[in-house]
Biopython code that builds the backbone (N, CA, C, O; Angstrom):
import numpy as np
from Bio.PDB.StructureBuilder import StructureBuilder

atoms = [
    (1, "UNK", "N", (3.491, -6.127, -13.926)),
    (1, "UNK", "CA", (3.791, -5.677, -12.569)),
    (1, "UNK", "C", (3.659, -4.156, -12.553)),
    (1, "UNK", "O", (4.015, -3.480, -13.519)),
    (2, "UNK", "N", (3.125, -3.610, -11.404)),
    (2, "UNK", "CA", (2.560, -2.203, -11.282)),
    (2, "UNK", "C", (3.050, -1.193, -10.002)),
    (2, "UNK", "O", (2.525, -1.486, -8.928)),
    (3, "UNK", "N", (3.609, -0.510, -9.990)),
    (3, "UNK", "CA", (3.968, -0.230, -8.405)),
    (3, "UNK", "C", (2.847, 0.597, -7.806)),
    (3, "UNK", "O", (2.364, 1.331, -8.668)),
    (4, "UNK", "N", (2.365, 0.704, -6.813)),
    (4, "UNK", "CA", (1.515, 1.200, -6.293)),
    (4, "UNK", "C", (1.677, 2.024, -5.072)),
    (4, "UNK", "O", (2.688, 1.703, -4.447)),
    (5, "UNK", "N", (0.801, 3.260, -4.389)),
    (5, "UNK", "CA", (1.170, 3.893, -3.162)),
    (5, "UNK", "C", (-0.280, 3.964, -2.878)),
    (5, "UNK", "O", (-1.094, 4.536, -3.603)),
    (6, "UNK", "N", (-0.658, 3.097, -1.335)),
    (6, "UNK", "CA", (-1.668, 3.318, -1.088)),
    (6, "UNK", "C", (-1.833, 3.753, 0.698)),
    (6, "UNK", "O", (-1.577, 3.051, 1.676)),
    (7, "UNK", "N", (-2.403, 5.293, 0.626)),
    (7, "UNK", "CA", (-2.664, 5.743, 1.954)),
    (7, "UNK", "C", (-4.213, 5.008, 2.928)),
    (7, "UNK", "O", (-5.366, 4.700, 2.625)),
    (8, "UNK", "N", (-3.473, 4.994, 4.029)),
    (8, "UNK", "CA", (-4.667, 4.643, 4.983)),
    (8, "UNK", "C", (-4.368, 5.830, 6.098)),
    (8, "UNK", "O", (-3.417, 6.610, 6.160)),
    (9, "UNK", "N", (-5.458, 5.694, 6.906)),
    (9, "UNK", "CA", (-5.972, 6.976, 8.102)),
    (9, "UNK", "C", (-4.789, 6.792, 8.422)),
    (9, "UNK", "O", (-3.902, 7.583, 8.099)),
    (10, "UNK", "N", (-4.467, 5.140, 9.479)),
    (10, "UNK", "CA", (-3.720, 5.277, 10.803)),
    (10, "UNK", "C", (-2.425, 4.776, 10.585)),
    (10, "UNK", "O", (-2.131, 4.176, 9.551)),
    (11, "UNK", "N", (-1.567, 5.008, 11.579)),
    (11, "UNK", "CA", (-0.265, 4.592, 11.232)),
    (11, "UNK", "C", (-0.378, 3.335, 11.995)),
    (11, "UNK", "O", (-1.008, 3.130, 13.032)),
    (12, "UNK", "N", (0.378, 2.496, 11.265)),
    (12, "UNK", "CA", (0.613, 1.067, 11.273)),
    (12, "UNK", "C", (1.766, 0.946, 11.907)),
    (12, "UNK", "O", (2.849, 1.367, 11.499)),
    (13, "UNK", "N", (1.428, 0.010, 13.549)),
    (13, "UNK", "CA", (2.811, -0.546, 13.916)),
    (13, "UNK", "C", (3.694, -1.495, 13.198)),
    (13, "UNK", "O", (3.504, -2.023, 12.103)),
    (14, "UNK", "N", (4.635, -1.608, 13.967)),
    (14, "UNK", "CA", (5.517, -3.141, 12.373)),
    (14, "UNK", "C", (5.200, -4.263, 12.940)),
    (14, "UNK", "O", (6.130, -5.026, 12.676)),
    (15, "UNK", "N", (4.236, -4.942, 13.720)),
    (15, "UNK", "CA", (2.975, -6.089, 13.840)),
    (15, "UNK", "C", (2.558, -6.121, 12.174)),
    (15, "UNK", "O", (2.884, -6.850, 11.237)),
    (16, "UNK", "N", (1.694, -4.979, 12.313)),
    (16, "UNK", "CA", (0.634, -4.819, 11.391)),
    (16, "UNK", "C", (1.359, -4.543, 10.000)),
    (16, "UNK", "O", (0.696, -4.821, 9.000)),
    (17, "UNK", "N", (2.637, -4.032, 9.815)),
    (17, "UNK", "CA", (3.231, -3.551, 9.059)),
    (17, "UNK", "C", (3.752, -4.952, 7.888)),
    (17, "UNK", "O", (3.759, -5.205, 6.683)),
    (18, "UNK", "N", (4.151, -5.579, 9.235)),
    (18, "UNK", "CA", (4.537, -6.898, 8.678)),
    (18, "UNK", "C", (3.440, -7.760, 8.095)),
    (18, "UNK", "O", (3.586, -8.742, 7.367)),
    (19, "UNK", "N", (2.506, -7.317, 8.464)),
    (19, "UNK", "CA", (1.253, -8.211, 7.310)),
    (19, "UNK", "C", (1.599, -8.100, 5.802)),
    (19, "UNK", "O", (1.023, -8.659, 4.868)),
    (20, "UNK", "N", (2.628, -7.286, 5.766)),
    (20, "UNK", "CA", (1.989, -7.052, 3.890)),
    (20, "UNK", "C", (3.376, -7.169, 3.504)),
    (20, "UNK", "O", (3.977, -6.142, 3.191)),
    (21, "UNK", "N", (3.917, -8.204, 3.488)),
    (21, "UNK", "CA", (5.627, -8.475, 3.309)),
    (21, "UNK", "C", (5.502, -8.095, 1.366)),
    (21, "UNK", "O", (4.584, -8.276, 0.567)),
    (22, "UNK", "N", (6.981, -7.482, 1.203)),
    (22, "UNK", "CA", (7.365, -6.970, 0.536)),
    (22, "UNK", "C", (6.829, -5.950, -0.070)),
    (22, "UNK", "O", (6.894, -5.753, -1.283)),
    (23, "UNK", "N", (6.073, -5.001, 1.025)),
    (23, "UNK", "CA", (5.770, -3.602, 0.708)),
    (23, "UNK", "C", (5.775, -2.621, 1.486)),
    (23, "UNK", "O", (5.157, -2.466, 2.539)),
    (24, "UNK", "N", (6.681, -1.765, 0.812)),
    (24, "UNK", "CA", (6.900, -0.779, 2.348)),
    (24, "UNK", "C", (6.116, 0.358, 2.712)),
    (24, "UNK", "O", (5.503, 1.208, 2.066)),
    (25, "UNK", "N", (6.302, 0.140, 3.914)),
    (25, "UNK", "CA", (5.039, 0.713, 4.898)),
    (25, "UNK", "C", (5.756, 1.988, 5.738)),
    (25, "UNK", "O", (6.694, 1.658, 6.463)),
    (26, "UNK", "N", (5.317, 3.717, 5.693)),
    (26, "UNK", "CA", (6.091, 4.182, 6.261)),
    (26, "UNK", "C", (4.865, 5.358, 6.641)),
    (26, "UNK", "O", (3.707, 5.329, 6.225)),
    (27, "UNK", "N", (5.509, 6.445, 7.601)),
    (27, "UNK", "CA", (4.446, 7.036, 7.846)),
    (27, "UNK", "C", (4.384, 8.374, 6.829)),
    (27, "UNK", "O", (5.261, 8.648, 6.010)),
    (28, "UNK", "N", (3.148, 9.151, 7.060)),
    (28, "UNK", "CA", (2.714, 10.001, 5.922)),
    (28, "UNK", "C", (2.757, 10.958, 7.034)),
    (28, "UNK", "O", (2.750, 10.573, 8.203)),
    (29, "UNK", "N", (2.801, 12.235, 6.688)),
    (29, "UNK", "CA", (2.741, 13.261, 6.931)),
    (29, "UNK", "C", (1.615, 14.291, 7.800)),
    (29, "UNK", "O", (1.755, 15.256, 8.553)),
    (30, "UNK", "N", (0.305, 13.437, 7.195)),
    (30, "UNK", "CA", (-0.682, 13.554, 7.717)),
    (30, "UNK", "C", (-1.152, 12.939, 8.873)),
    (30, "UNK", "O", (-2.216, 13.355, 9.331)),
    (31, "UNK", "N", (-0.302, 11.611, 9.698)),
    (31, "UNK", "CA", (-0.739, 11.141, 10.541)),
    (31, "UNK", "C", (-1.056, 9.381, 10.397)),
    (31, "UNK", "O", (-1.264, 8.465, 11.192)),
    (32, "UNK", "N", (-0.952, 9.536, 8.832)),
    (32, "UNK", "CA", (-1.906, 8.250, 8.104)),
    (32, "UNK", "C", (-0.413, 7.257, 8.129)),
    (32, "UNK", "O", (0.601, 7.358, 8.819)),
    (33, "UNK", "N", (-0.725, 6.491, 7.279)),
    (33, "UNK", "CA", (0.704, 5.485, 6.283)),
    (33, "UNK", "C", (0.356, 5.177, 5.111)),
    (33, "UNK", "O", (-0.715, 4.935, 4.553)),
    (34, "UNK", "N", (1.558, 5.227, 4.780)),
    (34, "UNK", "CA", (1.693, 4.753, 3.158)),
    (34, "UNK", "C", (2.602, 3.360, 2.969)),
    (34, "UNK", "O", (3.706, 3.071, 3.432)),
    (35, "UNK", "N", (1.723, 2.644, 2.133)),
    (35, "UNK", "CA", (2.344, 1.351, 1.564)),
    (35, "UNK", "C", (2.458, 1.588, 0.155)),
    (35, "UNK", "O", (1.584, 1.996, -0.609)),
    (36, "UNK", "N", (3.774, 1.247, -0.115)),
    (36, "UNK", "CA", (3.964, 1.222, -1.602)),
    (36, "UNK", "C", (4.667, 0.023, -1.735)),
    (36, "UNK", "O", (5.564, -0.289, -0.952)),
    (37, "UNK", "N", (4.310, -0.683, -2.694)),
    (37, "UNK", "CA", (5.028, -1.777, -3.633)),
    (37, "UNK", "C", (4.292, -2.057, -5.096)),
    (37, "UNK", "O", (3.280, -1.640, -5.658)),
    (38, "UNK", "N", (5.166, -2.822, -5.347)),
    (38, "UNK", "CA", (5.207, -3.739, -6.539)),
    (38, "UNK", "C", (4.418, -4.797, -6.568)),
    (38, "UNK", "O", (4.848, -5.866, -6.137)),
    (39, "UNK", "N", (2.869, -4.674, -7.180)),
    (39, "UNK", "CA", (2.349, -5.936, -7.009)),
    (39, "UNK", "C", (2.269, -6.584, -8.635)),
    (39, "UNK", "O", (2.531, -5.870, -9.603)),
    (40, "UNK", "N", (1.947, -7.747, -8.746)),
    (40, "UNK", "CA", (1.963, -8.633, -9.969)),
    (40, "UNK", "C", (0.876, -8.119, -10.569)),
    (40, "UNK", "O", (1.229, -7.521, -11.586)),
    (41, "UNK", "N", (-0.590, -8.071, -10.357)),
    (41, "UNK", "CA", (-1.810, -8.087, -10.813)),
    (41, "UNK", "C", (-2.521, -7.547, -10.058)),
    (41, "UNK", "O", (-2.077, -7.255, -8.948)),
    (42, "UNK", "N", (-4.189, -7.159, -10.496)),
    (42, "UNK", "CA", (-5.251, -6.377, -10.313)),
    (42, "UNK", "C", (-5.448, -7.805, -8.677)),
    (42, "UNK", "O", (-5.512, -7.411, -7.512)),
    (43, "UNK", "N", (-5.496, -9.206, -9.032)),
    (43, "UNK", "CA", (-5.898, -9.722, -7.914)),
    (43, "UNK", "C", (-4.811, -9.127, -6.626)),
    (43, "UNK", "O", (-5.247, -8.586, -5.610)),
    (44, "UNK", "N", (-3.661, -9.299, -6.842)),
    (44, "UNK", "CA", (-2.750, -8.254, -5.647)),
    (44, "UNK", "C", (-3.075, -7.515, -5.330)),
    (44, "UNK", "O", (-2.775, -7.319, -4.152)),
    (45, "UNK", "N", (-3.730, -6.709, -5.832)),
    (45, "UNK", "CA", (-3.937, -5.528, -5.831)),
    (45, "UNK", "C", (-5.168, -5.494, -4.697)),
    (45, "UNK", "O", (-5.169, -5.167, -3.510)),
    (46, "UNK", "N", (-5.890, -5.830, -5.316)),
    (46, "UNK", "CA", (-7.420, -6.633, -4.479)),
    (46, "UNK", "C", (-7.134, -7.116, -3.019)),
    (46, "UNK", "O", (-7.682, -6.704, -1.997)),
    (47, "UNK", "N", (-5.979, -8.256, -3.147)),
    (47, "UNK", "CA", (-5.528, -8.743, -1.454)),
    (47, "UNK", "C", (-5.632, -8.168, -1.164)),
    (47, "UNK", "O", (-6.747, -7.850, -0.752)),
    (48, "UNK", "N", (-4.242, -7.163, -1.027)),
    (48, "UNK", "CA", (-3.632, -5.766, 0.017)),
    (48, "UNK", "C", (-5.146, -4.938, 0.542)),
    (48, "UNK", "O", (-5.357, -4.828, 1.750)),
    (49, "UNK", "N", (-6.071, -4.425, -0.401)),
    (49, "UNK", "CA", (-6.889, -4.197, -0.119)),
    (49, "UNK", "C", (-8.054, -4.181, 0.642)),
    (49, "UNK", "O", (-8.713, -3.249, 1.104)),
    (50, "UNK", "N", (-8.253, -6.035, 0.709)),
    (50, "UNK", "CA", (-8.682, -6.581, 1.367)),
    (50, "UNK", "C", (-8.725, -7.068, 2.721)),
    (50, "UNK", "O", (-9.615, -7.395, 3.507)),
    (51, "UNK", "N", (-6.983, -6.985, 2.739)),
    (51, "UNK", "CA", (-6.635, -7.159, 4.078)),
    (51, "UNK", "C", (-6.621, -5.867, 4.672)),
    (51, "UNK", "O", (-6.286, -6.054, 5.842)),
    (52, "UNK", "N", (-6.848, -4.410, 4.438)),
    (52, "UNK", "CA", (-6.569, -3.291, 4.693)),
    (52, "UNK", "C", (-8.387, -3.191, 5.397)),
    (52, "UNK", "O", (-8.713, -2.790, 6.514)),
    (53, "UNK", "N", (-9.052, -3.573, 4.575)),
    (53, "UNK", "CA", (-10.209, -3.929, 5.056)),
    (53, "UNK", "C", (-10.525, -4.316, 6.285)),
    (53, "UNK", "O", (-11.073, -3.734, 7.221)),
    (54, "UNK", "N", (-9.828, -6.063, 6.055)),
    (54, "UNK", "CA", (-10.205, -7.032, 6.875)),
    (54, "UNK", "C", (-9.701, -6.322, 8.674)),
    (54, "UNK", "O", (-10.117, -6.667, 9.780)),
    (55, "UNK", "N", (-8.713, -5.293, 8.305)),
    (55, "UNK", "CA", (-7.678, -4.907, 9.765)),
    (55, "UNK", "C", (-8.899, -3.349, 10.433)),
    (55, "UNK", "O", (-8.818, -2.776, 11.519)),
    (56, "UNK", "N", (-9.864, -3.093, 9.330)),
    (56, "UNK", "CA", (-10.624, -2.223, 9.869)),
    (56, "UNK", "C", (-9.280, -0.692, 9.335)),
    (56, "UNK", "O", (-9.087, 0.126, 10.233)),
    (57, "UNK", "N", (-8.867, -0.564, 8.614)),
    (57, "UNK", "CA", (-8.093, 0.358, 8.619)),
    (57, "UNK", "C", (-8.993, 0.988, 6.833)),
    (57, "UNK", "O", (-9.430, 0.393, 5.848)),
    (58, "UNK", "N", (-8.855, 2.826, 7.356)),
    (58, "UNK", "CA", (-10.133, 3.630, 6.564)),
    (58, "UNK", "C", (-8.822, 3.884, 4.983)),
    (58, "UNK", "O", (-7.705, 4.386, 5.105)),
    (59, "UNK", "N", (-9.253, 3.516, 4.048)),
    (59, "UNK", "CA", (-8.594, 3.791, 2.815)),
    (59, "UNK", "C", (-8.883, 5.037, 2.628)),
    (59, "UNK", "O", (-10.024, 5.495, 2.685)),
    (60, "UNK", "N", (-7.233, 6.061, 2.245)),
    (60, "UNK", "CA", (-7.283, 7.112, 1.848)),
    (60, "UNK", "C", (-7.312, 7.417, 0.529)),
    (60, "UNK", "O", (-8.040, 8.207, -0.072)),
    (61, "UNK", "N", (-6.369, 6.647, 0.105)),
    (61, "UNK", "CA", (-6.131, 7.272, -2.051)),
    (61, "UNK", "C", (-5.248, 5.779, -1.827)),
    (61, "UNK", "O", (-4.626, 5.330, -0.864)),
    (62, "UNK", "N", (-5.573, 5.169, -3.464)),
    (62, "UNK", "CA", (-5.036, 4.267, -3.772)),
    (62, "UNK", "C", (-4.104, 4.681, -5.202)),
    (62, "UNK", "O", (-4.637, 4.076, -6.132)),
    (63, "UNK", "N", (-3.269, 5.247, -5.561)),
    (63, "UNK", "CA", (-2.259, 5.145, -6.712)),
    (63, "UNK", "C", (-1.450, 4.568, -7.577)),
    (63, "UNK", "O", (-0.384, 4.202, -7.084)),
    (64, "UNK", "N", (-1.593, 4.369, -8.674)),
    (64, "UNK", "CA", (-0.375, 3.383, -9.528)),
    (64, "UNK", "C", (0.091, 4.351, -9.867)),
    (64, "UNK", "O", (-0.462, 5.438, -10.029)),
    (65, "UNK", "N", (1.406, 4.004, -10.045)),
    (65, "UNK", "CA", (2.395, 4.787, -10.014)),
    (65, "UNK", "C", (3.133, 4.955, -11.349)),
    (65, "UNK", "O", (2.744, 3.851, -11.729)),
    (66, "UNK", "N", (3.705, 5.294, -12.161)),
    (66, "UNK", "CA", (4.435, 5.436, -13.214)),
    (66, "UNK", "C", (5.695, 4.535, -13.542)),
    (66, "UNK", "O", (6.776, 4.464, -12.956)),
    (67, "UNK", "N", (5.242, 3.896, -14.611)),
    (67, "UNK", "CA", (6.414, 2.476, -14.691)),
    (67, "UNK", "C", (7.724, 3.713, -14.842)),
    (67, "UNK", "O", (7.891, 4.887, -15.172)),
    (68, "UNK", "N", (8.414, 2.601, -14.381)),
    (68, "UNK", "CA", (10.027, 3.090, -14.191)),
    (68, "UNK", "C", (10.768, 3.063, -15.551)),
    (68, "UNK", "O", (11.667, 3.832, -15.893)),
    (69, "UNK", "N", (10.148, 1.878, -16.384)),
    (69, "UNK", "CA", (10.375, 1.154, -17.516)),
    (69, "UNK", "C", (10.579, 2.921, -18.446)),
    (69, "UNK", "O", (11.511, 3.582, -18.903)),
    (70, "UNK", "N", (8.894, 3.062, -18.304)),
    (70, "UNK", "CA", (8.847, 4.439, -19.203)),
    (70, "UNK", "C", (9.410, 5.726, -19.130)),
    (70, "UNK", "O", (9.108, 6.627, -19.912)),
    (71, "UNK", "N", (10.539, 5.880, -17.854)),
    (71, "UNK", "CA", (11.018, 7.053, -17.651)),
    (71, "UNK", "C", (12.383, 6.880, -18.650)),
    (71, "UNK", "O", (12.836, 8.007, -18.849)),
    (72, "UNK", "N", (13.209, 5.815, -19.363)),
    (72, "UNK", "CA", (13.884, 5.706, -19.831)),
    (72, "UNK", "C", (15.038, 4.624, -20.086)),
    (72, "UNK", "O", (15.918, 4.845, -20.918)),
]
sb = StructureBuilder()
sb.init_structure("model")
sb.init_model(0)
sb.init_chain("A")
sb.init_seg("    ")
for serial, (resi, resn, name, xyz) in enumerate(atoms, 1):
    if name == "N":
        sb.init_residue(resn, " ", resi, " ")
    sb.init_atom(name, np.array(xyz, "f"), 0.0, 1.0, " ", f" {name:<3s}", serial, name[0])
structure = sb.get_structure()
């Protein structure tokens, strides 16, 4: 399991927000949103993606994030 933060252009109402249950969706600074969660695998990884796609929404930076495990 991997946590991830991935920016898109537009900000996401909580319709759209709610597509991607158990990852939270908040706005960025720039205008864009950020989803971050915890996915299981590279195929999770792939969905979210896919559906980020499928909604026409422009991918900004996709990030894994630093296991928590390894901070101590």
């Amino acid at each position: 399991m991997h946590r991830y933060r991935i920016r898109v252009e537009r900000r996401l109402g909580a319709a759209t927000a709610a597509l991607f249950p158990g990852i939270d969706v908040g706005d960025a600074p720039d205008g864009g949103s950020v989803l971050t969660g915890d996915l299981p695998d590279q195929a999770a990884l792939h969905g979210v993606l896919a559906r980020l796609r499928d909604l026409g929404l422009e991918l900004v930076e996709v990030r894994r994030l630093p296991d928590d495990s390894a901070a101590g």
